[in-house]
N, C-alpha and C positions, 0 to 999 in steps of 0.2 A: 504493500500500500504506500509505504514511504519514496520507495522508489518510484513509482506513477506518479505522487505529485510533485516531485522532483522534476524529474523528467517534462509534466508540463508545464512547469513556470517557467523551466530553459526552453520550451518548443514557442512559447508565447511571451519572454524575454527575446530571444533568436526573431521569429517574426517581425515583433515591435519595430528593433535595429535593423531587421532586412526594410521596414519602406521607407524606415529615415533615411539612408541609404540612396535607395533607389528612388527618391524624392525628385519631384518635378516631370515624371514621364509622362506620356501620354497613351501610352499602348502597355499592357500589359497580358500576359498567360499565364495563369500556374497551377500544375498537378499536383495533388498533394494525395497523403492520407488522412493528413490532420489539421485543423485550422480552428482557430479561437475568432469569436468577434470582435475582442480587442485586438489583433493585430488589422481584420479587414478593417476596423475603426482609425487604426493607427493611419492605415495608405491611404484612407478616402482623404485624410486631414493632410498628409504632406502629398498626393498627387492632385489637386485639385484641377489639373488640366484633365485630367484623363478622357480619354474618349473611347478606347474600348479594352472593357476587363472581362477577363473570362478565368475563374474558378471553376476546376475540376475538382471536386473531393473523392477522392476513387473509393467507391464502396455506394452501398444504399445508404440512404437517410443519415446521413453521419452530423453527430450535434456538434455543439463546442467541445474541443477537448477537455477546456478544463473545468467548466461548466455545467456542460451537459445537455443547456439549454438551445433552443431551433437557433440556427446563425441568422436568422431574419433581423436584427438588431445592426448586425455586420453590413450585409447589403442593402440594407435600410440609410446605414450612412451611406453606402456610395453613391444611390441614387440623390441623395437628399447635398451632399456636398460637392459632387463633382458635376458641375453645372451641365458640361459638352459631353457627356457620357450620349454616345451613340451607339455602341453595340455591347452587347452584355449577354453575360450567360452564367447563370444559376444554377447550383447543387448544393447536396447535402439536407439534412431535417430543416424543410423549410415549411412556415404553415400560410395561411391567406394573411398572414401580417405584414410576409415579404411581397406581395405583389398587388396590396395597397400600397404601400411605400412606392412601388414602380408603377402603378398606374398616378400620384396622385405628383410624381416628383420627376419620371421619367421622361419627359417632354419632348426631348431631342431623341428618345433611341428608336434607331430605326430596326435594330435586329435584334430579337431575342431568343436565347436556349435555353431550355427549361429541361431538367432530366432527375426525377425519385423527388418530386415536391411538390405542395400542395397539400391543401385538407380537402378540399370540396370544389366544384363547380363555382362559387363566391370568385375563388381566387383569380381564375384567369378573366373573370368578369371586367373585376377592376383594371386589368390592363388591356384588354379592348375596348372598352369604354374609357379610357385613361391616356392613353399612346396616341394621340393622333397622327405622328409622324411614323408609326410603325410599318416596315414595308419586306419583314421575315419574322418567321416565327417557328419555332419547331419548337415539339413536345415531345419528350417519351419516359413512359414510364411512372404516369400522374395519376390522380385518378378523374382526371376532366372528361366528362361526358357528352350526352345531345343539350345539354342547356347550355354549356359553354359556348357549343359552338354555333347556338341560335345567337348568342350576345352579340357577336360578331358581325351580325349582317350587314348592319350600317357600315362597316369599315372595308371587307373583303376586295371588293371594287378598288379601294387603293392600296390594297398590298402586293407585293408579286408572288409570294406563295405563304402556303401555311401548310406545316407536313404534321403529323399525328402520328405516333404508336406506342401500341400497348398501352393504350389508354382504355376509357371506359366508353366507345363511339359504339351506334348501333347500326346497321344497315338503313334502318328504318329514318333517323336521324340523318344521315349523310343524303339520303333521296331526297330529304325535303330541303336542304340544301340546296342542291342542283339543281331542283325547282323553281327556287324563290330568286337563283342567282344565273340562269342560263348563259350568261356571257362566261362564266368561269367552269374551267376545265375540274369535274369534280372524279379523280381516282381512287379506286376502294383496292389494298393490295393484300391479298393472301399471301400465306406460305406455301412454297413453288412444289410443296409435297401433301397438301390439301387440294383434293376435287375439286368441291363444291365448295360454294360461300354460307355463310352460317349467318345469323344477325349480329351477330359478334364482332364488329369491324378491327382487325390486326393491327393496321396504315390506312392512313386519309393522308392524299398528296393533291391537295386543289391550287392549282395557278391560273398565272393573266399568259393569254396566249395569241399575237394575233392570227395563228393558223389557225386555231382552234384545236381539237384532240390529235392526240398523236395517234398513226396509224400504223404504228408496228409494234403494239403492246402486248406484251406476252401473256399466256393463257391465267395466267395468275392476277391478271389485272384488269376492273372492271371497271369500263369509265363510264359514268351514270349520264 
């Protein structure tokens, strides 16, 4: 036990001093196992140019190290301090606190990744309704369903795609999609060792196209 909190006050010491450091950047990447929201706290405060951060936390749902608690506090500052933030992408135990924070702060991002986060339907509400400049988005691994993606409709029209998996989508939910949005290419994609389609949607991969559907879509792929 003593060893473990050892170990994390040097993993979130070491962080701290890694964005004092790397202070003033504007691009950022980094794969981790482990991450505190006092250190993502630390980089929002000294990169305040930043324009695009992307955390990896390798693993599902992974909270603060030393804490315990959802890193939504974390990425809460970044959207909330780094004014130019344009592309972003999320992981780790995040719940709808973090994508208020990004609907209500994220103004300029255009692209977002989202992968093991979320409580509910609520969440990605808030940042499609919240993003206006939003123009990518990919999910996987969430539990966002057909209400999420009814939220959406006002917006779709200006994005360039929006990709979906292993989410909570239904067949049912992505027809009425393609319905309401006929200009937009809406794909349903199975796995290439699955017949038949289930209501169970795997991928949803809807884009702006001026050809319209592609015509050499493999048998796994149903474009509504």
């Amino acid at each position: 036990m003593l060893e473990r909190i050892v170990m994390a006050q040097f993993l979130m010491l070491a962080s701290e001093l890694f964005w004092k450091v790397v202070g003033n950047c504007n691009l950022f990447y980094i794969f981790c196992q482990r991450m505190t929201n006092a250190a993502v706290i630390a980089m929002s405060k000294n990169c305040p140019d930043l324009v695009v951060f992307r955390l990896c936390i390798m693993g599902r749902h992974r909270a603060d190290y030393v804490t315990g608690e959802p890193m939504d506090d974390g990425f809460g500052a970044i959207v909330m301090n780094c004014k130019k933030l344009t592309r972003l992408a999320v992981s780790g135990l995040l719940t709808d606190k973090t994508f208020d924070y990004i609907g209500r702060h994220g103004k300029l991002v255009r692209t977002l990744s989202v992968a093991f986060a979320g409580d509910s339907d609520t969440g990605l509400k808030y940042v499609l309704e919240g993003c206006p400049q939003l123009q990518k988005l990919e999910i996987r691994d969430s539990p966002f369903g057909d209400a999420t993606l009814r939220s959406g409709l006002h917006h779709y029209y200006n994005m360039r795609f929006l990709w979906m998996s292993s989410c909570s989508l239904t067949l049912h939910g992505c027809q009425e999609i393609a319905r309401a949005m006929p200009h937009l290419v809406v794909e349903v994609i199975r796995s290439a060792d699955d017949e038949e389609m289930d209501d169970a949607v795997e991928t949803l991969y809807m884009y702006r196209s001026l050809e319209g559907p592609r015509t050499d879509a493999p048998k796994f792929v149903t474009i509504l």
